[in-house]
Residue, then its C-alpha position, 0 to 999 in steps of 0.5 A: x404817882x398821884x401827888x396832891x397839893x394845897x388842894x381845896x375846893x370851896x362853893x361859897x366863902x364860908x362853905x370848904x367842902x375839901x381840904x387836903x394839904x399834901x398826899x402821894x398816892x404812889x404807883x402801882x397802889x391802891x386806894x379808896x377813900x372812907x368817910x361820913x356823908x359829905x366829908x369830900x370823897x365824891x368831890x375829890x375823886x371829881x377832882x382828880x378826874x378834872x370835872x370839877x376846878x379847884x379852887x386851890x392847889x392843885x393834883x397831878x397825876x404822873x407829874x401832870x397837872x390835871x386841871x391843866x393839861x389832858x396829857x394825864x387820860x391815856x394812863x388814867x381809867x374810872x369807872x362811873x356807875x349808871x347812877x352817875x349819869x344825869x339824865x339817865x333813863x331806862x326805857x320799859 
């Protein structure tokens, strides 16, 4: 089970760019996020995949937190697509 907690993420005092007070993603579940440009779905998923620090609250996946603990990768997958990547380049 995913659970979130007083999760945010803020770049500057008066910028909030996320703001989740609770959510439980149980196991076995799908789940997507759906929103408007800049709504928070890229920062929450970088979140959740600890590339990002929060900077309040915390998630924890299967009872771990993952900002402060690796313990949670062996049972987690991503996918990132190639347009992720910085410093991608093809050669031609």
């Amino acid at each position: 089970m995913i659970k979130v907690s007083n999760l945010t993420k803020r770049y500057s005092l008066e910028k909030t760019v996320l703001n989740i007070q609770n959510l439980e993603i149980p196991k076995g579940q799908s789940f997507g996020l759906v929103g408007n440009n800049g709504a928070g779905k890229t920062t929450f998923f970088s979140l959740l995949l600890d590339l990002i620090q929060p900077s309040t609250g915390y998630i924890k996946n299967n009872e771990i937190q993952v900002d402060k603990s690796e313990a949670w990768k062996p049972f987690t997958a991503a996918f990132l697509d190639e347009s992720f990547l910085i410093g991608y380049l093809t050669a031609e």
